[in-house]
Kinemage of the C-alpha trace (Angstrom):
@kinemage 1
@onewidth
@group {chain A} dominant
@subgroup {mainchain}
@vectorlist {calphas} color= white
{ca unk a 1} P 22.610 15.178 -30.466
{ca unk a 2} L 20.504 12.518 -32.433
{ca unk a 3} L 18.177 13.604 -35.103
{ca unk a 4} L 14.578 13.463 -33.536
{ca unk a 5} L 12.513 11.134 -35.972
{ca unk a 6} L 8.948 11.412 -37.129
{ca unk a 7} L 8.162 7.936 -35.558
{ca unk a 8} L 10.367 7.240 -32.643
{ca unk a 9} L 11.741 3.857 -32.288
{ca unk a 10} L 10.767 1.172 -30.003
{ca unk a 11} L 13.880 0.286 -27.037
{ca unk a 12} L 15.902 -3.085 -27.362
{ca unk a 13} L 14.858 -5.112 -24.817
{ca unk a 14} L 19.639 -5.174 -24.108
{ca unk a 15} L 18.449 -1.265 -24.008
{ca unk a 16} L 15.738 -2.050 -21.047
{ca unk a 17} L 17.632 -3.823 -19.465
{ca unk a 18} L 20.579 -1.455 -19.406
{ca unk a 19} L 17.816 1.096 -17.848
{ca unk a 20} L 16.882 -0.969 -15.257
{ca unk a 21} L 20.346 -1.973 -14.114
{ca unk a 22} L 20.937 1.774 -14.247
{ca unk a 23} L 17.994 2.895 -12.101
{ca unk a 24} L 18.079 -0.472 -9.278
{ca unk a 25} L 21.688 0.379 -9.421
{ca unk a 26} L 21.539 4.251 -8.659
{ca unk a 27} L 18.711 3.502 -5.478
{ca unk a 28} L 21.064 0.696 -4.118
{ca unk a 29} L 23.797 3.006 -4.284
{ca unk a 30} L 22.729 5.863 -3.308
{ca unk a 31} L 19.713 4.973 -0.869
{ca unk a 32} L 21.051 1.340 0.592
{ca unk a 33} L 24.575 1.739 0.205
{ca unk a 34} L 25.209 5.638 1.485
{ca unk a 35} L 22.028 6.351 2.896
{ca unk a 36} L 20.729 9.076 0.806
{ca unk a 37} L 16.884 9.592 -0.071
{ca unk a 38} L 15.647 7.719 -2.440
{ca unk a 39} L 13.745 10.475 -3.850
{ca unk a 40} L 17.626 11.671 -5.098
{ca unk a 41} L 17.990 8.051 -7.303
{ca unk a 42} L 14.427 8.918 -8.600
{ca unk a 43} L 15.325 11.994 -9.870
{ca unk a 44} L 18.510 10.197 -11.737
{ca unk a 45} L 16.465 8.076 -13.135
{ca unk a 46} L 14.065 10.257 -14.608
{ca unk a 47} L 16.683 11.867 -16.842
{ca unk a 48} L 18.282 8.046 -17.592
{ca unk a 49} L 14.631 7.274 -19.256
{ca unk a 50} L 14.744 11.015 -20.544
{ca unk a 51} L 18.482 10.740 -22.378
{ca unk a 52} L 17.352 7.175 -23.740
{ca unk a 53} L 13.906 8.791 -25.258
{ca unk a 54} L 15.815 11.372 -26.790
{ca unk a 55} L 18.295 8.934 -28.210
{ca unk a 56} L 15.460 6.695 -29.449
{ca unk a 57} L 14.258 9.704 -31.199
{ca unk a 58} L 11.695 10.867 -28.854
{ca unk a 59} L 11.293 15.274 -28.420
{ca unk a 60} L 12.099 16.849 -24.622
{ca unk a 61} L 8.423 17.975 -24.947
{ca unk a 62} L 6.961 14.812 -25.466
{ca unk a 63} L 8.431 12.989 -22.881
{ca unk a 64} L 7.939 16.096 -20.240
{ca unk a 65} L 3.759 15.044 -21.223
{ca unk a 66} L 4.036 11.427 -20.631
{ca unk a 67} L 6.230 11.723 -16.857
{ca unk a 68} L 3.385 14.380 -16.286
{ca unk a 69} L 0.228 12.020 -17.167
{ca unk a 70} L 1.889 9.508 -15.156
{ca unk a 71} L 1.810 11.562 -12.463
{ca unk a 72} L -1.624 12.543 -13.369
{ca unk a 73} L -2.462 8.727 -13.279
{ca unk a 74} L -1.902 8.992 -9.620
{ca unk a 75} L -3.779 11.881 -8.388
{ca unk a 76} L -5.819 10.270 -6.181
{ca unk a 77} L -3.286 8.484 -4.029
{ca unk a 78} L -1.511 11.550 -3.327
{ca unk a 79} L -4.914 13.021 -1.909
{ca unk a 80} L -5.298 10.311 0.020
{ca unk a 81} L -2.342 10.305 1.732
{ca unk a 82} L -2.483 13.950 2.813
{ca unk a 83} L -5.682 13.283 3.446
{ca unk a 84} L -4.593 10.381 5.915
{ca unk a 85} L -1.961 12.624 7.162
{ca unk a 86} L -4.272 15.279 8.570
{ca unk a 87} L -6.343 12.406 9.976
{ca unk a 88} L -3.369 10.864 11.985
{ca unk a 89} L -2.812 13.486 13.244
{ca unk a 90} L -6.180 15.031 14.635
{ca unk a 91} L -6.958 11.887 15.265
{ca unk a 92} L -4.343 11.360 18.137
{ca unk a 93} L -4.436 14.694 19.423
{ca unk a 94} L -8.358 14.016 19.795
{ca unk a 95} L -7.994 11.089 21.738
{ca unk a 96} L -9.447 8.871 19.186
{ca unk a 97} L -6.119 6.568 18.380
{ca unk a 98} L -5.310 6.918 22.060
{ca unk a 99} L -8.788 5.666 23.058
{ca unk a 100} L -8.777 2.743 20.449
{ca unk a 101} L -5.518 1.416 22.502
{ca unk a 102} L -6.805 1.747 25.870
{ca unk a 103} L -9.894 0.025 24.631
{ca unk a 104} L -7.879 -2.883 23.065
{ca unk a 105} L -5.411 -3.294 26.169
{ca unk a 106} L -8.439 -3.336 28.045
{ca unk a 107} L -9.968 -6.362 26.082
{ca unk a 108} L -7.064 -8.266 24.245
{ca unk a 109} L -4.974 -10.533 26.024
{ca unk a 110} L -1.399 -11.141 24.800
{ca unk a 111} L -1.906 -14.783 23.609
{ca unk a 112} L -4.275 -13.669 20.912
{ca unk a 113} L -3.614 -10.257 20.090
{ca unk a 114} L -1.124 -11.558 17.016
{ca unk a 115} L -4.409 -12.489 15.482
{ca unk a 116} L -6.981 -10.224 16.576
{ca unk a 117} L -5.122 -7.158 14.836
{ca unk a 118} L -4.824 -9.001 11.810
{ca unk a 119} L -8.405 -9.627 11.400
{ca unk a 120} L -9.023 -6.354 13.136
{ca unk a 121} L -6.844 -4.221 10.183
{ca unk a 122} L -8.331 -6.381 7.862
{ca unk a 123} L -12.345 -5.832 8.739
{ca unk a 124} L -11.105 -1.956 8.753
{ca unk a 125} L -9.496 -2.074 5.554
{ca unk a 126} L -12.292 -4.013 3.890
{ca unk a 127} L -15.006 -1.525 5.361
{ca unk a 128} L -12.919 1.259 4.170
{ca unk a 129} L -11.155 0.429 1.174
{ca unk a 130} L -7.614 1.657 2.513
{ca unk a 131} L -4.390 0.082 3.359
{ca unk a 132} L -3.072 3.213 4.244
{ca unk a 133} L -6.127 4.689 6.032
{ca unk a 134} L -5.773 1.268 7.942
{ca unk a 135} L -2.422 1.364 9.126
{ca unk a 136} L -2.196 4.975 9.791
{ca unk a 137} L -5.411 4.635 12.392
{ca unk a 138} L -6.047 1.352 13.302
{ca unk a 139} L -2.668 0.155 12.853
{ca unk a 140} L -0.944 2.767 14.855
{ca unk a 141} L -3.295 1.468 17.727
{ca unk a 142} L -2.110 -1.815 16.974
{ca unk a 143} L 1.265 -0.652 17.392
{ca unk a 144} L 0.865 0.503 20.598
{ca unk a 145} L -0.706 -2.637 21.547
{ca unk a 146} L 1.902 -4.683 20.888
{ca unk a 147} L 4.305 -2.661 22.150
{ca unk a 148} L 2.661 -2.530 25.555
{ca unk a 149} L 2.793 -6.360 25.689
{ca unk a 150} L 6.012 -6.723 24.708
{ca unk a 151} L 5.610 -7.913 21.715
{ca unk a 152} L 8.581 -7.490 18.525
{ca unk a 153} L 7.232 -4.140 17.012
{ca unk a 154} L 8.923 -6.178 13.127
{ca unk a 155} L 6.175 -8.762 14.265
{ca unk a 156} L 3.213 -6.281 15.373
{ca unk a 157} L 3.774 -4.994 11.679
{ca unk a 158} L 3.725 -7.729 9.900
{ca unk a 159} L 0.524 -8.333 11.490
{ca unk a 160} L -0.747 -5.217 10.811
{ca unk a 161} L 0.202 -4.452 7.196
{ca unk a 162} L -0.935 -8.243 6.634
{ca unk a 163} L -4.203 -7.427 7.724
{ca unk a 164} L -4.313 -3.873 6.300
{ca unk a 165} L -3.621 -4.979 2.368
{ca unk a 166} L -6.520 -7.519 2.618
{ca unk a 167} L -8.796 -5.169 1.709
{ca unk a 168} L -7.155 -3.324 -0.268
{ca unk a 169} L -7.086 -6.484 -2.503
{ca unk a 170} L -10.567 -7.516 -1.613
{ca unk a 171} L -12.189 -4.246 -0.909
{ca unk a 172} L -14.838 -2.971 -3.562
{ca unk a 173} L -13.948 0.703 -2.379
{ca unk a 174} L -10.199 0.232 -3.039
{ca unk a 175} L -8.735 2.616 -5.610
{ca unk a 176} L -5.807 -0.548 -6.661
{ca unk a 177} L -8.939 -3.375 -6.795
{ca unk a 178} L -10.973 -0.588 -8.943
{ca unk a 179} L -8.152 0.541 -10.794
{ca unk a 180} L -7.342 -3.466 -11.496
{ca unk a 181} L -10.296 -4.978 -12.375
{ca unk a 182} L -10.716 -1.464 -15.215
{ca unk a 183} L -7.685 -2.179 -16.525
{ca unk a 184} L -7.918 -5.695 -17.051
{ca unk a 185} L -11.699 -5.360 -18.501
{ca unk a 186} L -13.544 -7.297 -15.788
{ca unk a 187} L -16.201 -6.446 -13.779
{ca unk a 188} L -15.514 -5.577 -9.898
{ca unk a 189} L -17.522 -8.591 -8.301
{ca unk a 190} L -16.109 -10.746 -10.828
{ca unk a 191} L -12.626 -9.374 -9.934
{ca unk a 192} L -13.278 -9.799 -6.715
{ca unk a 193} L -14.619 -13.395 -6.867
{ca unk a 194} L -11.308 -14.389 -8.684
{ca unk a 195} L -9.214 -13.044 -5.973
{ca unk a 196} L -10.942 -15.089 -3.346
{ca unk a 197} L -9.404 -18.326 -4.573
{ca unk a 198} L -6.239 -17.262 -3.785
{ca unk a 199} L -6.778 -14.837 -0.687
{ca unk a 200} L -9.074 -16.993 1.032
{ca unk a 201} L -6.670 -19.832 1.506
{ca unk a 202} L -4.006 -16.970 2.463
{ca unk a 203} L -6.179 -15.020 4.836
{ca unk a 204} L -6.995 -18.247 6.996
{ca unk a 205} L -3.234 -19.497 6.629
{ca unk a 206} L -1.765 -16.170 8.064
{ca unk a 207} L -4.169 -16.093 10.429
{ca unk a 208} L -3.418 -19.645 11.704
{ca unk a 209} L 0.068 -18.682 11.696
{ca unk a 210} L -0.367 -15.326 13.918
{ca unk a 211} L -2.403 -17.144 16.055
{ca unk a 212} L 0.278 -20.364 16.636
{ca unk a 213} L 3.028 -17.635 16.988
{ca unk a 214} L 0.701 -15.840 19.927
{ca unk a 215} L 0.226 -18.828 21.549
{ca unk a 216} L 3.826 -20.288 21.722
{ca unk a 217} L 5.496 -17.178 22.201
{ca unk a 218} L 7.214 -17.035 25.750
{ca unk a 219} L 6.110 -13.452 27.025
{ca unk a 220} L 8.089 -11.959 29.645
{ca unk a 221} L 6.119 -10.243 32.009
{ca unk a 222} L 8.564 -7.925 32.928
{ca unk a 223} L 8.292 -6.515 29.695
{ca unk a 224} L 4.183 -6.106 29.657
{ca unk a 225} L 3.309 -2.759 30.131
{ca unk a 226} L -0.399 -2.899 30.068
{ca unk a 227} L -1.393 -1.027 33.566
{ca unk a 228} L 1.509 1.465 32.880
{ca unk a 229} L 0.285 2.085 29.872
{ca unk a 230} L -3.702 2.687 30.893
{ca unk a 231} L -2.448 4.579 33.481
{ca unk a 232} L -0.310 7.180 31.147
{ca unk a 233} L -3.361 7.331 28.648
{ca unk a 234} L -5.838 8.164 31.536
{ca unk a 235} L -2.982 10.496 32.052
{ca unk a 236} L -3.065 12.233 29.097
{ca unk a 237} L -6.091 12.083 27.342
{ca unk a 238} L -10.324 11.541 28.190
{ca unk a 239} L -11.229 7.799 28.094
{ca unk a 240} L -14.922 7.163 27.436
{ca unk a 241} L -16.748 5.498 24.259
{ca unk a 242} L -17.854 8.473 22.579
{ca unk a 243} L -14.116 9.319 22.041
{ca unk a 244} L -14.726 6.616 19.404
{ca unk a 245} L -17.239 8.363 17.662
{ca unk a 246} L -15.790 9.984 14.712
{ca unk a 247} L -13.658 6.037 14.003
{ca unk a 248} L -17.078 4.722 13.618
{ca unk a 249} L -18.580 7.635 11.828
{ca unk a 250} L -15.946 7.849 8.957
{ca unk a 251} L -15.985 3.546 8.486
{ca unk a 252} L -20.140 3.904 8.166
{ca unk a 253} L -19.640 7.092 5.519
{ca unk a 254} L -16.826 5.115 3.874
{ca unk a 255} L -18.863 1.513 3.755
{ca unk a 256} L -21.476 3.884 2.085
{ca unk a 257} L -19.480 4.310 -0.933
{ca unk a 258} L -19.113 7.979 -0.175
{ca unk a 259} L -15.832 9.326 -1.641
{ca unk a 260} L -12.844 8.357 0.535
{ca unk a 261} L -10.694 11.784 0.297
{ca unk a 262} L -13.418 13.997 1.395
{ca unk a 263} L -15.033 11.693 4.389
{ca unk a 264} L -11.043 11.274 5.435
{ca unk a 265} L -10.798 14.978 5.526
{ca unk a 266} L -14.386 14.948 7.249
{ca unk a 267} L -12.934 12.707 9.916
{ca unk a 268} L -9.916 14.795 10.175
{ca unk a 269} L -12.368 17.760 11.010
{ca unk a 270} L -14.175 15.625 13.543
{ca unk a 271} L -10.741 15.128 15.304
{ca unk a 272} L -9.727 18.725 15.331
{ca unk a 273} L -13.573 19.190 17.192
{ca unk a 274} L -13.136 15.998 19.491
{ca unk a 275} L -9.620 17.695 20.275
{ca unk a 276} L -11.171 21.139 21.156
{ca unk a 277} L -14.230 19.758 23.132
{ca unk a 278} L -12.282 16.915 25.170
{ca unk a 279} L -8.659 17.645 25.581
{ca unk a 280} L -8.863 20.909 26.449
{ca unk a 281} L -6.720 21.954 23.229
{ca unk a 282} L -6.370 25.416 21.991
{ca unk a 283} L -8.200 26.632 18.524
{ca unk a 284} L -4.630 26.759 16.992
{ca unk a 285} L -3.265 23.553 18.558
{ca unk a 286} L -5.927 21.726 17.399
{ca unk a 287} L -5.946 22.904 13.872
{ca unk a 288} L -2.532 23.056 13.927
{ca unk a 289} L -2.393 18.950 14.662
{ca unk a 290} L -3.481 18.751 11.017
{ca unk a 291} L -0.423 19.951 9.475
{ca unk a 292} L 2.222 19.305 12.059
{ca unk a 293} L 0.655 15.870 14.173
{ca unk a 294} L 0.193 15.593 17.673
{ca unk a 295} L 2.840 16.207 20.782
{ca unk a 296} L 2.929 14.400 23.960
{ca unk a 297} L 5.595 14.252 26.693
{ca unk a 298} L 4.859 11.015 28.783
{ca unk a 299} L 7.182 8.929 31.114
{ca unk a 300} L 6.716 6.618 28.169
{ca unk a 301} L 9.731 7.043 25.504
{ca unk a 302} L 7.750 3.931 23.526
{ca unk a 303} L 4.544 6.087 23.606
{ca unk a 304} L 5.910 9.408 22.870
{ca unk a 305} L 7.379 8.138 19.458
{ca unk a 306} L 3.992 6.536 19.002
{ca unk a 307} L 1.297 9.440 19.344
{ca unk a 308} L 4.071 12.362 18.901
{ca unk a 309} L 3.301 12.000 14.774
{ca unk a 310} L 0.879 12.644 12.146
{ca unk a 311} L -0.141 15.852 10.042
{ca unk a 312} L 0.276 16.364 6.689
{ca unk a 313} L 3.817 17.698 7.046
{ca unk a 314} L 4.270 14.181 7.847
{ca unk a 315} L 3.615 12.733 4.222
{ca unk a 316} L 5.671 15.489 2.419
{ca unk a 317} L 8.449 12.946 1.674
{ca unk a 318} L 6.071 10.340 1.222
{ca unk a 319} L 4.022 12.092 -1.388
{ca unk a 320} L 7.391 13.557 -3.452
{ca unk a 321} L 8.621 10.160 -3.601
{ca unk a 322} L 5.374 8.977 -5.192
{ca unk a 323} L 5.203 11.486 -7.549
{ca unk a 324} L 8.616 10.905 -9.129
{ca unk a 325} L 7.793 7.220 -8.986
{ca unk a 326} L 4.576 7.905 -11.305
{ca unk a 327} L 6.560 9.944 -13.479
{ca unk a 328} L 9.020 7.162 -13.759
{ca unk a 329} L 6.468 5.131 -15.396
{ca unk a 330} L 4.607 7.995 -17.199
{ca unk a 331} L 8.035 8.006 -19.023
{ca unk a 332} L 8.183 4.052 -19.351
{ca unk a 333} L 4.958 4.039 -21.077
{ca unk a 334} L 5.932 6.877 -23.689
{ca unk a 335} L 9.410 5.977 -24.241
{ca unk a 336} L 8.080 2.151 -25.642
{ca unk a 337} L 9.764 0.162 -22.475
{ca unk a 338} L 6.022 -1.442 -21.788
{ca unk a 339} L 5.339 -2.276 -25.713
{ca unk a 340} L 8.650 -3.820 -26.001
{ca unk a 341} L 8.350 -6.220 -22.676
{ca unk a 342} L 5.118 -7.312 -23.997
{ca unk a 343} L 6.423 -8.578 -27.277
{ca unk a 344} L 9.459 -10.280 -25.238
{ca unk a 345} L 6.682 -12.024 -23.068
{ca unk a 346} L 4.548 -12.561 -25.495
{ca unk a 347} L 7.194 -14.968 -27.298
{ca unk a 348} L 8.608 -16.271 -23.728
{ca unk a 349} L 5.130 -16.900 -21.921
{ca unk a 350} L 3.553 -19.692 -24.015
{ca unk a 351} L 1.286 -21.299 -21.247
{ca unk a 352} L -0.405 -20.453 -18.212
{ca unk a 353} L 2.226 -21.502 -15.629
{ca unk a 354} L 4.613 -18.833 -17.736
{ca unk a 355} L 2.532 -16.226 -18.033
{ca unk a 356} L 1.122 -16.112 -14.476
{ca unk a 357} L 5.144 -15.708 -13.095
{ca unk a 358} L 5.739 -13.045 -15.972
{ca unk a 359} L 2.592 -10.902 -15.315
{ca unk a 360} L 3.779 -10.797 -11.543
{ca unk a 361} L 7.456 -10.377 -12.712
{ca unk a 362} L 6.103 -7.355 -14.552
{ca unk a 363} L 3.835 -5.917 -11.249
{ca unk a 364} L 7.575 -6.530 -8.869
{ca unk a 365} L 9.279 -5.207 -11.759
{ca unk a 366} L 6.997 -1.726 -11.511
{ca unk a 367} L 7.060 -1.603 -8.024
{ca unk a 368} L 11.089 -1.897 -7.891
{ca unk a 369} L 11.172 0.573 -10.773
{ca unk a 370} L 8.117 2.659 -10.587
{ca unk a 371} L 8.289 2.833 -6.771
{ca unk a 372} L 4.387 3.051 -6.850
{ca unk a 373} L 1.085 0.030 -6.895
{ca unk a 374} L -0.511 2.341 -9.896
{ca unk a 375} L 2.771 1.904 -11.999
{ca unk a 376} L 2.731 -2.062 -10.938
{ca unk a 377} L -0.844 -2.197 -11.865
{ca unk a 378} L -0.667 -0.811 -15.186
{ca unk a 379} L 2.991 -2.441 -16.099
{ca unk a 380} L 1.249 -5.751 -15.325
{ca unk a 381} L -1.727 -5.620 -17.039
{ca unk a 382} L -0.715 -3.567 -20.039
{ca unk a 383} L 2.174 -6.272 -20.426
{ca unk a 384} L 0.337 -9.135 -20.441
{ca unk a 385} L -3.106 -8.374 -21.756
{ca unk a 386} L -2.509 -9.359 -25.060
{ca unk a 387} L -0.796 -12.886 -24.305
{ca unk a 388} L -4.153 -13.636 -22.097
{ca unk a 389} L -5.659 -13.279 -25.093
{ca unk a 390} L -3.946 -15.334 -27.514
{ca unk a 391} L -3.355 -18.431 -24.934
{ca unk a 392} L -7.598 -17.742 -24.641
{ca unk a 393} L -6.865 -17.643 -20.469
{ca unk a 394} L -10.042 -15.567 -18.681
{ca unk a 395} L -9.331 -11.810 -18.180
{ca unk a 396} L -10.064 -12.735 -14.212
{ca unk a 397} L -7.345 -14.997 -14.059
{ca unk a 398} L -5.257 -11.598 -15.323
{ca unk a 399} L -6.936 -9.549 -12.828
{ca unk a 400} L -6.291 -11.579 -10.291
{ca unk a 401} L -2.261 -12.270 -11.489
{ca unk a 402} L -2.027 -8.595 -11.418
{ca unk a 403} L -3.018 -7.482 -7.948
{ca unk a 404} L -0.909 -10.995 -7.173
{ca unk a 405} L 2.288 -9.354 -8.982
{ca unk a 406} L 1.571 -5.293 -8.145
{ca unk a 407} L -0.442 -4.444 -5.199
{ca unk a 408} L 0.600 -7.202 -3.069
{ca unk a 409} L 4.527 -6.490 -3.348
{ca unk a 410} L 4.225 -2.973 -2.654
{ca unk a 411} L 4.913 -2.610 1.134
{ca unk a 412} L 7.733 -4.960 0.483
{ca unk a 413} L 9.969 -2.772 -1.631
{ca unk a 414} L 11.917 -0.380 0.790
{ca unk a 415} L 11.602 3.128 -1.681
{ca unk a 416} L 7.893 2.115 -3.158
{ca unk a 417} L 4.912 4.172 -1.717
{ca unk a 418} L 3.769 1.557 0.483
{ca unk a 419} L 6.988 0.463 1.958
{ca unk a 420} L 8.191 3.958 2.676
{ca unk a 421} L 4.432 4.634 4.037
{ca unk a 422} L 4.281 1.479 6.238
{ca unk a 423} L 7.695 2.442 7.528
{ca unk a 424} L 7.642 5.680 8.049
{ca unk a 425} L 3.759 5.403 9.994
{ca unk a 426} L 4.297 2.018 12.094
{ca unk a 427} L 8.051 3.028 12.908
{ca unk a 428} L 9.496 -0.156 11.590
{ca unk a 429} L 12.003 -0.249 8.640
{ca unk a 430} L 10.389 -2.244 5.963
{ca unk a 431} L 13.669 -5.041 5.639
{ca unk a 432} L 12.323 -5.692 9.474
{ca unk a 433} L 9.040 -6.438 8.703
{ca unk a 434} L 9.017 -7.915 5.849
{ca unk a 435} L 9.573 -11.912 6.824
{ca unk a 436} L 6.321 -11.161 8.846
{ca unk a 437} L 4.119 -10.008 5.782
{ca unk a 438} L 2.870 -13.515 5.886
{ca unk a 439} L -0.003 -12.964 4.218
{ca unk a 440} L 1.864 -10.954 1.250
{ca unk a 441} L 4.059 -13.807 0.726
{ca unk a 442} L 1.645 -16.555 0.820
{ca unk a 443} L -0.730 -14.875 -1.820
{ca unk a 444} L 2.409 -14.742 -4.127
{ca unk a 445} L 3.168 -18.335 -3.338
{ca unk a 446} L -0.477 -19.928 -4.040
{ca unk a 447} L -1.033 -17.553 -7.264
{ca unk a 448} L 2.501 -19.385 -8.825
{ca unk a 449} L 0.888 -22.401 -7.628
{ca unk a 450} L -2.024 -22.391 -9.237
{ca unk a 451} L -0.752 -20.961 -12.364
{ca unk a 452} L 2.115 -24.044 -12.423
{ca unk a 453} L -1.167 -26.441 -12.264
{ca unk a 454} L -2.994 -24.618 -14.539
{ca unk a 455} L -6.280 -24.166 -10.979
{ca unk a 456} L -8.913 -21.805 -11.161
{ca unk a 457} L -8.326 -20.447 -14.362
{ca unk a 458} L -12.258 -19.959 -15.162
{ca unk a 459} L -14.829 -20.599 -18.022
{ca unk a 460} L -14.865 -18.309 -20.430
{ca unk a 461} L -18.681 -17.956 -20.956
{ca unk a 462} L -19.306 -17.297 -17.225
{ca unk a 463} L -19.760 -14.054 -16.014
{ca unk a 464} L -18.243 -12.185 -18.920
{ca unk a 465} L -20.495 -9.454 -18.574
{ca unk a 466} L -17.600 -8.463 -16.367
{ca unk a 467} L -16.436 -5.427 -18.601
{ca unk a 468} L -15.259 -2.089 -18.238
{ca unk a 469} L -18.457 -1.451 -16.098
{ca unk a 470} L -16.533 0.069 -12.574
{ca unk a 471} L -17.536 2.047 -10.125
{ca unk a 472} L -16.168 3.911 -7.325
């Protein structure tokens, strides 16, 4: 067993790069190739980072600390997504998501729908500050939408995670745009403002693009199931616009800045009561929706699989695999892989067009490896903070890079947090949707662009109060 130095040494970047072949390499094989859960490939590599800390000379003890800060680092999303998963479900067995489709079949017509969910996840996501909150109320409804018009559900989702991630770019309440714009030293409004220049174009780009896809697409209207549809929801659950009333309750708490876990668990609670008061559903039944989801049986198979979900049973897997993706970079960080990437950069990324692709290489890179938009977040900042610096580039031009390179490629990795969440929640494997995540792939295409010709990279002296001053 190697001798455990005083100072540990730093990892070859040939010894990185060995690690990362090893861990892509054990989730293709294991998760792609035979199917198995990713959270098994995870839990390899853990121990590959582990055996090449020890080797490096790091102790068991110290490395056990830094996979559990990492996971620390990520406290809050896992709240969250229980959170969201006792919302879900209430939520549907209250007749809130059930009313929110009946609503929107009632008003949206085919042609424009592609569109109108886009901009509808993405005003929910910027009032609320949650790309998962979005997707698993909102979008979930959009879902069943779509479906009803015949619509490709790959397509509905595209749509609907497009719209859902614009806020949590954009969103002051975000935890990712918070947890950005503190890492990279820049004040939120600032980080915000820097982000517009390259979502803006992307937002009414996508949108055009949903819209010209709605227009020209040849519906069959065989395959609309709009008054079958109405009818089954009449069916099953009390229509009427107060069913509506804890949706609009938790987005005017949430645009209020209160804290998102407890006003999600609020309008969990407002569920269960809707559930009890409207749908005739037992004390236990109702509670019980917040661990174990809804159940329906309709003449519907479409809309059984769509409101027969939820609870926080539901995010179990969802939850483990972001844990053991947060360790994975807890133990990046402490076995040295982030300081010795930076120093590789930092001698590879000598201008702006450079260092724009590597800080987004980094955020894919964390994503892929880390499984997670915190570990993106911090790999791409942390990497590239320091060549910002010396090439004198604007920390919001980092900022911005970062949420380019980490937050935006998350629902497009099949074993990250997002992607599994996104999957799991619309019902759509993540390789399906992904070619519709228009939005995603033209922010990533106009932030390389303007990095190659060198746009919007800032003055300096303006608005460099934009420190560490963040708040939630």
């Amino acid at each position: 067993m190697p001798t455990q130095n005083a100072t540990p040494a730093l990892p070859t970047l040939r010894q990185i790069m060995l690690l990362a072949i090893t861990i892509i390499g054990c989730i293709v094989l294991f998760s792609v190739v035979n199917n198995v859960p990713v959270q098994v490939p995870l839990v390899f590599s853990w121990f590959s980072i582990i055996g090449l800390g020890i080797l490096l000379g790091h102790s068991y003890h110290s490395l056990q600390k830094g996979l559990i800060d990492g996971v620390t680092q990520g406290g809050d999303a896992i709240l969250v997504l229980i959170a969201v998963g006792a919302l879900i479900g209430s939520w549907i067995a209250g007749g809130v998501v059930p009313n929110i489709i009946y609503y929107g079949l009632s008003v949206m017509s085919p042609e424009y729908f592609l569109v109108g969910a886009f901009f509808v996840c993405s005003i929910t996501s910027l009032a609320t500050g949650t790309s998962f909150g979005t997707a698993g109320t909102a979008g979930v409804a959009m879902m069943g939408i779509g479906a009803s018009f015949g619509l490709p559900l790959p397509l509905v989702a595209g749509a609907v995670i497009s719209g859902a991630y614009v806020g949590d770019k954009l969103s002051p309440l975000s935890d990712t745009t918070v947890m950005a714009a503190s890492l990279c030293e820049v004040n939120i409004v600032e980080h915000i403002k820097s982000m517009l220049t390259v979502s803006f174009p992307a937002i009414i780009l996508a949108a055009s693009l949903f819209l010209a896809v709605g227009l020209f697409y040849d519906f069959d209207a065989s395959s609309n199931q709009t008054d079958v549809v109405l009818m089954a929801l009449e069916q099953h659950f009390s229509i009427g616009w107060y069913m509506l009333l804890p949706a609009a309750i938790v987005i005017a708490l949430l645009i209020f800045k209160l804290p998102s876990v407890p006003v999600i668990f609020f309008g969990a609670l407002l569920g269960v009561i809707w559930a009890m008061l409207f749908e005739a559903n037992s004390f236990d039944t109702a509670f019980g929706s917040l661990v174990t989801g809804n159940t329906i049986e309709s003449d519907l198979p479409f809309l059984n699989i769509l409101l027969n979900r939820g609870g926080i049973q539901s995010m179990a897997s969802v939850v483990v695999i972001i844990i053991l993706a947060l360790g994975i970079g807890g133990l990046m960080q402490t076995v040295g892989v982030l300081d010795t990437v930076s120093k590789g950069i930092k001698r590879w990324a000598t201008s702006i067009g450079r260092l724009t692709s590597a800080t987004m290489i980094a955020g894919i890179m964390g994503n892929v490896i880390g499984g997670a938009a915190y570990v993106a977040i911090i790999t791409a900042s942390t990497l590239t903070k320091e060549n910002y610096r010396h090439l004198n580039i604007d920390k919001r031009v980092l900022s911005r890079n970062t949420e380019a390179g980490a937050t935006i490629p998350t629902p497009m990795v099949p074993w990250s947090d997002g992607g599994i969440f996104m999957a799991s929640t619309l019902g759509v494997a993540t390789v399906s949707y992904l070619p519709f995540l228009w939005y995603h792939l033209l922010v990533i295409a106009i932030t390389l662009i303007y990095g190659k010709l060198g746009w919007f990279n800032f003055n300096k002296d303006e608005g460099h109060s934009a420190t560490n001053s963040v708040r939630t």
